[in-house]
VOLOMAR-557604 format. One record per residue (C-alpha): residue in three letters; x, y, z. Coordinates in Angstrom, 3 decimals. Layout:
<kolvexs>
rest = ALA; x = X; y = Y; z = Z
...
</kolvexs>
This chain:
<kolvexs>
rest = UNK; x = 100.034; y = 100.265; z = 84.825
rest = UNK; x = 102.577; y = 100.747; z = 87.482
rest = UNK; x = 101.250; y = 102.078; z = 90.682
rest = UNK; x = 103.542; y = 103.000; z = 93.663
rest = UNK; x = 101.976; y = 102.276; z = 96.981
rest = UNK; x = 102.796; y = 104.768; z = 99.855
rest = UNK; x = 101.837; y = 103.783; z = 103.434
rest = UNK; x = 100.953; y = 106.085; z = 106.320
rest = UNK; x = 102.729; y = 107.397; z = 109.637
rest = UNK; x = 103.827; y = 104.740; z = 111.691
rest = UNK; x = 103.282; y = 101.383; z = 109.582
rest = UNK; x = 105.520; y = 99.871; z = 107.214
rest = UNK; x = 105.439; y = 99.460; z = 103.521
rest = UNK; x = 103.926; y = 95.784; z = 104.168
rest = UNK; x = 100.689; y = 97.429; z = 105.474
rest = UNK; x = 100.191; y = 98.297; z = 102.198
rest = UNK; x = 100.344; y = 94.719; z = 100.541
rest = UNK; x = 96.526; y = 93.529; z = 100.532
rest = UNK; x = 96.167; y = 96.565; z = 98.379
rest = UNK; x = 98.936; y = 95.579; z = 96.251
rest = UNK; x = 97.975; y = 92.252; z = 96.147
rest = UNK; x = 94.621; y = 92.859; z = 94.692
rest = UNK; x = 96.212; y = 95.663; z = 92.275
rest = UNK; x = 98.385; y = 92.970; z = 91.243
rest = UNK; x = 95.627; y = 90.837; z = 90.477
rest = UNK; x = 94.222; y = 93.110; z = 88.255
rest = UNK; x = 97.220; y = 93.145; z = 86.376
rest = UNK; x = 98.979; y = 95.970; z = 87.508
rest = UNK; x = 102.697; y = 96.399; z = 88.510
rest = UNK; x = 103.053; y = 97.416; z = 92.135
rest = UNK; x = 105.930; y = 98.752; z = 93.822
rest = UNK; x = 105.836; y = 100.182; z = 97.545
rest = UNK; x = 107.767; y = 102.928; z = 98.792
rest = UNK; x = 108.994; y = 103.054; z = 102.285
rest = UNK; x = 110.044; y = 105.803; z = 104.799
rest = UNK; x = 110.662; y = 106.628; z = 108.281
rest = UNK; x = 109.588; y = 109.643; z = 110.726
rest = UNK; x = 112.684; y = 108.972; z = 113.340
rest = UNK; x = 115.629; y = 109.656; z = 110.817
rest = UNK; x = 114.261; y = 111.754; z = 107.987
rest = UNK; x = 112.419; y = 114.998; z = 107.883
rest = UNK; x = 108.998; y = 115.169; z = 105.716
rest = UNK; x = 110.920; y = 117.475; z = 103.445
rest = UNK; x = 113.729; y = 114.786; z = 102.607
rest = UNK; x = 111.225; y = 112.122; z = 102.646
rest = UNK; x = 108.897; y = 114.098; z = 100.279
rest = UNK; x = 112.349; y = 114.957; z = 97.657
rest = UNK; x = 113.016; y = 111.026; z = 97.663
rest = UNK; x = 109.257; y = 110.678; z = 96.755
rest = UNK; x = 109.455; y = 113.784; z = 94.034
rest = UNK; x = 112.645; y = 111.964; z = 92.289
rest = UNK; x = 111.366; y = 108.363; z = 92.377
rest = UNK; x = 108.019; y = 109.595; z = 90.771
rest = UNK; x = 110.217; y = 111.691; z = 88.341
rest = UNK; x = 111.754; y = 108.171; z = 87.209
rest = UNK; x = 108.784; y = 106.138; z = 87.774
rest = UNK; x = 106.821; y = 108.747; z = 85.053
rest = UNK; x = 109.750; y = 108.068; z = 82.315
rest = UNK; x = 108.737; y = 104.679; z = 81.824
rest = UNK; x = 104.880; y = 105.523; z = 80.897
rest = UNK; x = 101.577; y = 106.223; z = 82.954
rest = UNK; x = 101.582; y = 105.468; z = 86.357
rest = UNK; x = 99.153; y = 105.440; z = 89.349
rest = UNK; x = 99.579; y = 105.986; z = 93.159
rest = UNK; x = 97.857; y = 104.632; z = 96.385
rest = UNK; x = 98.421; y = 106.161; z = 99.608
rest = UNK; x = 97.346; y = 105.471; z = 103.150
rest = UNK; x = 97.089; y = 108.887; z = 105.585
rest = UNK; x = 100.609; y = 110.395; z = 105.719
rest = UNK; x = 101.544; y = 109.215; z = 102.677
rest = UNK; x = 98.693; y = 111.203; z = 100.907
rest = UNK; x = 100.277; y = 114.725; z = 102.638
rest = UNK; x = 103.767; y = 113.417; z = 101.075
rest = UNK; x = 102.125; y = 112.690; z = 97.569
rest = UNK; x = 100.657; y = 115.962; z = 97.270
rest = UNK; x = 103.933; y = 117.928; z = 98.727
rest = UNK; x = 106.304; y = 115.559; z = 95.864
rest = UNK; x = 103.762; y = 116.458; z = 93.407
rest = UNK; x = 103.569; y = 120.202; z = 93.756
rest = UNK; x = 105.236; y = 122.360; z = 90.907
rest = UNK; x = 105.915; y = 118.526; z = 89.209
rest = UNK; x = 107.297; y = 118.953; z = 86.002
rest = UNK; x = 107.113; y = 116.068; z = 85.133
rest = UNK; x = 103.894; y = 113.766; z = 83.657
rest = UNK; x = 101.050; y = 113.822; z = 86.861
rest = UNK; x = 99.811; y = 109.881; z = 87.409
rest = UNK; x = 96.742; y = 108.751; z = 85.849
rest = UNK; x = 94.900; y = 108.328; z = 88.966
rest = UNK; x = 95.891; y = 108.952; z = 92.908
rest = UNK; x = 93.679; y = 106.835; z = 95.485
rest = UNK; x = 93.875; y = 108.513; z = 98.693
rest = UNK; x = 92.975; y = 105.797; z = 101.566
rest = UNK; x = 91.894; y = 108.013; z = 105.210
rest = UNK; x = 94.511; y = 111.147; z = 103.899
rest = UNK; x = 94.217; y = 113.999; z = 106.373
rest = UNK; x = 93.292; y = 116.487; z = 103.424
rest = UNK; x = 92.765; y = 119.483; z = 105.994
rest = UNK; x = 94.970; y = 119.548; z = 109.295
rest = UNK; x = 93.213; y = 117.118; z = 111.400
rest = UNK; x = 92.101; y = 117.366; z = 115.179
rest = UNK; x = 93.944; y = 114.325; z = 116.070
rest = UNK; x = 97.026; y = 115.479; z = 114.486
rest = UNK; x = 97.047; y = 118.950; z = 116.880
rest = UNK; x = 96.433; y = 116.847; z = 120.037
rest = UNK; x = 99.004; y = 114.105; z = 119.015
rest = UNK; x = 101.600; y = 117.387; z = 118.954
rest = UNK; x = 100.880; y = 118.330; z = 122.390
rest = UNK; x = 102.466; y = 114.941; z = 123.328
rest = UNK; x = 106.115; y = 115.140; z = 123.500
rest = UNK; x = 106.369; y = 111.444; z = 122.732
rest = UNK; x = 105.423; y = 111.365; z = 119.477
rest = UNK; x = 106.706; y = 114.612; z = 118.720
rest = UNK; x = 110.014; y = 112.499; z = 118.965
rest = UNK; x = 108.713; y = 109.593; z = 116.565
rest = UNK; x = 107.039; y = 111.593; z = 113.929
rest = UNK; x = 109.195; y = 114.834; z = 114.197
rest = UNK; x = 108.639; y = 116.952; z = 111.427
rest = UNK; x = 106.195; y = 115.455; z = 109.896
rest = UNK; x = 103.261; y = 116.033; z = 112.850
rest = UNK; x = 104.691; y = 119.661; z = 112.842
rest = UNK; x = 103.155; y = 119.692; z = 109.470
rest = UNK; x = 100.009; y = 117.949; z = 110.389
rest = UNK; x = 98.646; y = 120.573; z = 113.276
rest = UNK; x = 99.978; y = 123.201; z = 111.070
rest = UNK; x = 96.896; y = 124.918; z = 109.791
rest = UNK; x = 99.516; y = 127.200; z = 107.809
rest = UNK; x = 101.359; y = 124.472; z = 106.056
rest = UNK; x = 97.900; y = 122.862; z = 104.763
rest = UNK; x = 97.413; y = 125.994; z = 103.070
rest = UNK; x = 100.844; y = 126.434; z = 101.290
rest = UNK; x = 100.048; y = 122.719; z = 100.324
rest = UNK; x = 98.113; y = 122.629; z = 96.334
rest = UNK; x = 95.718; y = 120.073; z = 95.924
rest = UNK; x = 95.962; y = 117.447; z = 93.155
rest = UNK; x = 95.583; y = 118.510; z = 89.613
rest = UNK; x = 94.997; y = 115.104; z = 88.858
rest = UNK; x = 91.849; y = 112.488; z = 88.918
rest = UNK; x = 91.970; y = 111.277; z = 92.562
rest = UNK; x = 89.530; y = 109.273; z = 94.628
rest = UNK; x = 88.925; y = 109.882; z = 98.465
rest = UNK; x = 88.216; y = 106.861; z = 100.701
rest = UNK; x = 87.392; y = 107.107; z = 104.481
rest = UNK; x = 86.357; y = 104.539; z = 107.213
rest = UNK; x = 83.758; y = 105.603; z = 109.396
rest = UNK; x = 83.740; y = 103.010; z = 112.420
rest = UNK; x = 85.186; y = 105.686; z = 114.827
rest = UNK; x = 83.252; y = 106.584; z = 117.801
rest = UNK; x = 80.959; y = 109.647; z = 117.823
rest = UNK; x = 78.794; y = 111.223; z = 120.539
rest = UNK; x = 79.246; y = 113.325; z = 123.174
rest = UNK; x = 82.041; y = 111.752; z = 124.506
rest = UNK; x = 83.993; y = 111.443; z = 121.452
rest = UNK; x = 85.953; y = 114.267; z = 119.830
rest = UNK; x = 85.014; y = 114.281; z = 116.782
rest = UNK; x = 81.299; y = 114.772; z = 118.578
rest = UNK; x = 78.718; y = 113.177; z = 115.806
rest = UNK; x = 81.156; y = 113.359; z = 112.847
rest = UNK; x = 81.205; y = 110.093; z = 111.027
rest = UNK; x = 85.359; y = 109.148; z = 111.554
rest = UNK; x = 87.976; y = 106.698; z = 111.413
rest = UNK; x = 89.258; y = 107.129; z = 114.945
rest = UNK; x = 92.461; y = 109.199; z = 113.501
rest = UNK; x = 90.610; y = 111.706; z = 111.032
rest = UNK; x = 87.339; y = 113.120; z = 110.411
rest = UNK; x = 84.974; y = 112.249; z = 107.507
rest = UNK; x = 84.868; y = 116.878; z = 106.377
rest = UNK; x = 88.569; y = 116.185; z = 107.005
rest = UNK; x = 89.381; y = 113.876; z = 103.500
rest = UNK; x = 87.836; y = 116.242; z = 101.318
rest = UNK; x = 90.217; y = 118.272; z = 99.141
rest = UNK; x = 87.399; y = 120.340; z = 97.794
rest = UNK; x = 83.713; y = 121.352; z = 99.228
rest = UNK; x = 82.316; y = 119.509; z = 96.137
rest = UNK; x = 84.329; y = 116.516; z = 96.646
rest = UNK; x = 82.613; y = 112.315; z = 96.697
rest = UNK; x = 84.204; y = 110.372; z = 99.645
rest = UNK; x = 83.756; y = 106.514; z = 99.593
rest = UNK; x = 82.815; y = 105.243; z = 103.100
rest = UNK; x = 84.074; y = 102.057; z = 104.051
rest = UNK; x = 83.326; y = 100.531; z = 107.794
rest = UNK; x = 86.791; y = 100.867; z = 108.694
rest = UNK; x = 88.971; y = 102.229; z = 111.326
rest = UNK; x = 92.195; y = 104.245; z = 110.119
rest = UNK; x = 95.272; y = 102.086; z = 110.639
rest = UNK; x = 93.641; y = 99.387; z = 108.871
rest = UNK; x = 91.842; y = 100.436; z = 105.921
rest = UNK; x = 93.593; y = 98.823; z = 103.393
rest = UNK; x = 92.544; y = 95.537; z = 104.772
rest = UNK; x = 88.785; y = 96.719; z = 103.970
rest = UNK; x = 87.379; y = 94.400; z = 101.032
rest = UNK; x = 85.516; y = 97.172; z = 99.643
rest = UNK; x = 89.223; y = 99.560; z = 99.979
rest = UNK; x = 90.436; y = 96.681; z = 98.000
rest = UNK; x = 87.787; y = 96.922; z = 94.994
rest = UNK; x = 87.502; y = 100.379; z = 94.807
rest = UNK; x = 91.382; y = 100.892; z = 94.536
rest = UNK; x = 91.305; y = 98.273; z = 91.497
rest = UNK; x = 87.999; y = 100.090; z = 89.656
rest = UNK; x = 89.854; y = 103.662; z = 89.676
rest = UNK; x = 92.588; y = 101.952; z = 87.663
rest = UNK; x = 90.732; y = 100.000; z = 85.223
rest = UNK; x = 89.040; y = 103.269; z = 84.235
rest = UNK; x = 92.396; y = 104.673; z = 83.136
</kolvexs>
């Protein structure tokens, strides 16, 4: 199966390569799509992704693998698709609901420069709820070696560092796989690794 590999805010297409690599392994063909926050708006970056998944669905099934922002720009190029949906979509850390770290990261005029439209959309409670969930299979994987406790604010929800554990899910019913993991490096997990590669061969 081809599977296009989408990596999250801040990291390059590379980051996504263990993940590939194993995919590849498999069997699979892997491809990985790259993007950056600086020069492009979410909404161009999202179109690219619509069109190349528009192409990448005319040559047969296909699967997807995102890392954090790259799950909010799968689910905005797949809304209203009419074309075929991928087989499968693993979501690695995705900040399904707008996450806490996302709001306080916008307070910071910093990386209100780097990330620019993009973490407008992530402490926007209002554009998580114009945004349609998948309508195809998908699997949910979180890392959970964030700090909790009084001190931390995510208090004693299990987290990644970047996004809460209730903040993956896409519905209330939803499985998450836990992986000891922290966000930014999640697709280096082992476990990441093997689950990615068992939601494929089930397709």
């Amino acid at each position: 199966m081809n599977i296009l590999l989408i990596h999250g805010l801040g990291r390059t297409p590379l980051s996504m390569w263990p993940v590939s690599k194993a995919l590849q392994a498999a069997g699979h063909t892997t491809e990985l799509f790259g993007y950056t926050t600086v020069i492009q708006s979410f909404d161009d970056i999202a179109q690219r992704l619509r069109d190349h998944l528009q192409s990448l669905s005319s040559e047969g099934p296909y699967g997807i693998v995102s890392h954090s922002m790259g799950g909010v720009l799968t689910r905005a190029a797949l809304a209203d698709a009419t074309f075929p949906l991928p087989a499968h979509v693993v979501m690695l850390a995705p900040p399904i609901q707008s996450p806490l770290s996302g709001r306080l990261a916008h307070r910071l005029p910093p990386f209100r420069w780097f990330a620019g439209q993009s973490v407008d959309n992530l402490a926007s409670r209002d554009f998580y709820t114009r945004l349609p969930a998948l309508s195809c299979p998908y699997t949910l994987v979180a890392g959970t070696l964030g700090p909790v406790g009084a001190w931390s604010p995510f208090d004693n929800v299990p987290n990644d560092l970047i996004v809460g554990l209730e903040e993956v899910k896409m519905q209330p019913g939803d499985k998450v796989v836990t992986v000891a993991a922290l966000h930014s490096f999640i697709m280096n997990n082992a476990k990441v690794q093997n689950v990615t590669v068992q939601a494929f061969a089930k397709e």
